[in-house]
ZADO-1210 file (C-alpha; in nm, 4 decimals, padded with zeros to 6 digits):
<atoms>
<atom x="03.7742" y="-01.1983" z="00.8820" code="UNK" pos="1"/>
<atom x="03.9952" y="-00.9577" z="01.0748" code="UNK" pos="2"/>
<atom x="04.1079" y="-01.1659" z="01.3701" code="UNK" pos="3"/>
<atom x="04.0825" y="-00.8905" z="01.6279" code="UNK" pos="4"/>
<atom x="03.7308" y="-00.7600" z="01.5161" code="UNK" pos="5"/>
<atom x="03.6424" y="-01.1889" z="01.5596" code="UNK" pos="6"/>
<atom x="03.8285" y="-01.1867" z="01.9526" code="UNK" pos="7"/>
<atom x="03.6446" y="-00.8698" z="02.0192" code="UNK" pos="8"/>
<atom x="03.3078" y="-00.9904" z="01.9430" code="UNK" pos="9"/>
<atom x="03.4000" y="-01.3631" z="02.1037" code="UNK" pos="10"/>
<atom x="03.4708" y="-01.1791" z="02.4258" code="UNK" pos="11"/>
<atom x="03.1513" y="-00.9751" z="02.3862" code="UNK" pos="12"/>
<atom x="02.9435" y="-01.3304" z="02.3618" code="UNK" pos="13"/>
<atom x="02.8459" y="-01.1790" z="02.0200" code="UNK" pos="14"/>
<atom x="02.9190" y="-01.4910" z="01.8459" code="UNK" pos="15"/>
<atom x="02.6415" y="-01.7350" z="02.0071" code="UNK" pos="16"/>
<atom x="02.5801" y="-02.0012" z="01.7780" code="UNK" pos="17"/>
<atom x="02.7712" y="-01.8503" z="01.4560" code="UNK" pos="18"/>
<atom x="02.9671" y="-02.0725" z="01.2568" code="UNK" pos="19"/>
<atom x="03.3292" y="-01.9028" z="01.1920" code="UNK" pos="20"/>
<atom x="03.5834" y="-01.9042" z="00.9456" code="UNK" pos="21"/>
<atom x="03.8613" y="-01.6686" z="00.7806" code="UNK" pos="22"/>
<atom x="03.6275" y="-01.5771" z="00.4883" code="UNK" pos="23"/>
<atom x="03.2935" y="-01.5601" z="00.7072" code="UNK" pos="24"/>
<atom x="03.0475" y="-01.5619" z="00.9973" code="UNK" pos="25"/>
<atom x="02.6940" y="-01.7620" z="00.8598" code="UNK" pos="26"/>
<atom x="02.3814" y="-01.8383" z="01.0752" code="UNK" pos="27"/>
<atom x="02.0662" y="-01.9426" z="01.0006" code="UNK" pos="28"/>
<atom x="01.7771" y="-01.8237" z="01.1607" code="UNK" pos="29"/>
<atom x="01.4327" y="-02.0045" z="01.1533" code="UNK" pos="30"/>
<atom x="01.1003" y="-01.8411" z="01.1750" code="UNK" pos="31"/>
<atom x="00.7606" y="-01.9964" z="01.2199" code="UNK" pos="32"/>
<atom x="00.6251" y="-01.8312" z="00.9133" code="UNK" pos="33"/>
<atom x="00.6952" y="-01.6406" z="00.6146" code="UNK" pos="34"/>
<atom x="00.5741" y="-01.3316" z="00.7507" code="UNK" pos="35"/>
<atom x="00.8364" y="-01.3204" z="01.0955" code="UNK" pos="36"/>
<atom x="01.0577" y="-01.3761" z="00.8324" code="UNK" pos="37"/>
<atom x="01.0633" y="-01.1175" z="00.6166" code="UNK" pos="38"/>
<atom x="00.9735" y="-00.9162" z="00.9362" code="UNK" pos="39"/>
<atom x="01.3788" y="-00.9947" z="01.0457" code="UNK" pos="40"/>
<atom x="01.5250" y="-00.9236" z="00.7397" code="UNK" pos="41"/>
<atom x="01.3460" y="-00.5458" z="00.7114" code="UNK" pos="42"/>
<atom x="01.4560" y="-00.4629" z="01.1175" code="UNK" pos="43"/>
<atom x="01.7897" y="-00.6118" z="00.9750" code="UNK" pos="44"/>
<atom x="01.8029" y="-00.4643" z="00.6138" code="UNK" pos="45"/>
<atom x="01.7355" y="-00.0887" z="00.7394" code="UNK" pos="46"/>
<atom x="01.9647" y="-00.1357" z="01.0539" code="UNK" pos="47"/>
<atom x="02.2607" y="-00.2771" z="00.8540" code="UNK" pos="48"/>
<atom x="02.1795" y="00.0201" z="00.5528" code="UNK" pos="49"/>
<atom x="02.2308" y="00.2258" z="00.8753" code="UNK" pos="50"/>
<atom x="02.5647" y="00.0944" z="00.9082" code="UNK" pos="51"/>
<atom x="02.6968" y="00.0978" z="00.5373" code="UNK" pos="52"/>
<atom x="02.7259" y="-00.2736" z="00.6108" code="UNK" pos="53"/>
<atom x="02.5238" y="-00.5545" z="00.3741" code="UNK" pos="54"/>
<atom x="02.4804" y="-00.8761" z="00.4878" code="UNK" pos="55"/>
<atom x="02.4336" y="-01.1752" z="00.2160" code="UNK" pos="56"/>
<atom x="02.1480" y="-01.3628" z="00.2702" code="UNK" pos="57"/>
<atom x="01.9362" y="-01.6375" z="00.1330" code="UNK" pos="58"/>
<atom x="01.5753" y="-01.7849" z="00.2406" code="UNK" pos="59"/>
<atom x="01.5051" y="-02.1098" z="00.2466" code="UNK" pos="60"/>
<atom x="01.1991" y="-02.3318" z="00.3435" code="UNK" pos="61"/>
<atom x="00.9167" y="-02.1212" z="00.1639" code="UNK" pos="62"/>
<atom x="01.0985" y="-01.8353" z="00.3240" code="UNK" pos="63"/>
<atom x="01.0786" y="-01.9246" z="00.6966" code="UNK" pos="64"/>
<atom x="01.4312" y="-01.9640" z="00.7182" code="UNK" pos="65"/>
<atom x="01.7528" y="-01.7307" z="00.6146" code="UNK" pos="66"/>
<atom x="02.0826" y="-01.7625" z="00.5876" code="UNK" pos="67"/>
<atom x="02.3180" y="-01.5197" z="00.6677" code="UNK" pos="68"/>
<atom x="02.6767" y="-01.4495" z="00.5572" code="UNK" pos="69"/>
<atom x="02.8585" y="-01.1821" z="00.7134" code="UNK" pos="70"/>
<atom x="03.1853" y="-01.0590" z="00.5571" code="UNK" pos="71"/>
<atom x="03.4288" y="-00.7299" z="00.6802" code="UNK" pos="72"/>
<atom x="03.5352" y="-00.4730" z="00.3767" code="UNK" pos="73"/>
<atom x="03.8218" y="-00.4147" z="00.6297" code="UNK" pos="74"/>
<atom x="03.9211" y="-00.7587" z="00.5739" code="UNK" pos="75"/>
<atom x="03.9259" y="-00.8309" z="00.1836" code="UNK" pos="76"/>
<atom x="03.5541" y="-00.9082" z="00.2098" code="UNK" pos="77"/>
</atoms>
């Protein structure tokens, strides 16, 4: 990922418990049940259509958990 965009958000404490690397920023976030879930990745979804930004993401655990991927077009993906 772009270097600066990664500083700026580091400085910003927008990078709590992300894992980083030059391709990617991933997290997983675990919900209690399916439901909460798929609650997140709607408020997400529509926020990040908003944006013209698409996160990749994958559930896990019956779909109490996802995995997200975040990548910069800006960047080479």
């Amino acid at each position: 990922m772009n270097g600066t965009l990664v500083e700026n958000l580091k400085t910003a404490g927008g990078l709590a418990e992300w894992d980083e690397s030059r391709e990617a920023l991933t997290k997983t976030f675990d919900f209690d049940s399916f439901e909460q879930c798929q609650a997140f990745v709607q408020s997400v979804g529509k926020y990040a259509d908003s944006k013209d930004h698409h996160p990749e993401w994958e559930t896990k655990n019956g779909g109490t958990s996802i995995s997200v991927r975040l990548t910069s077009h800006f960047a080479g993906n």
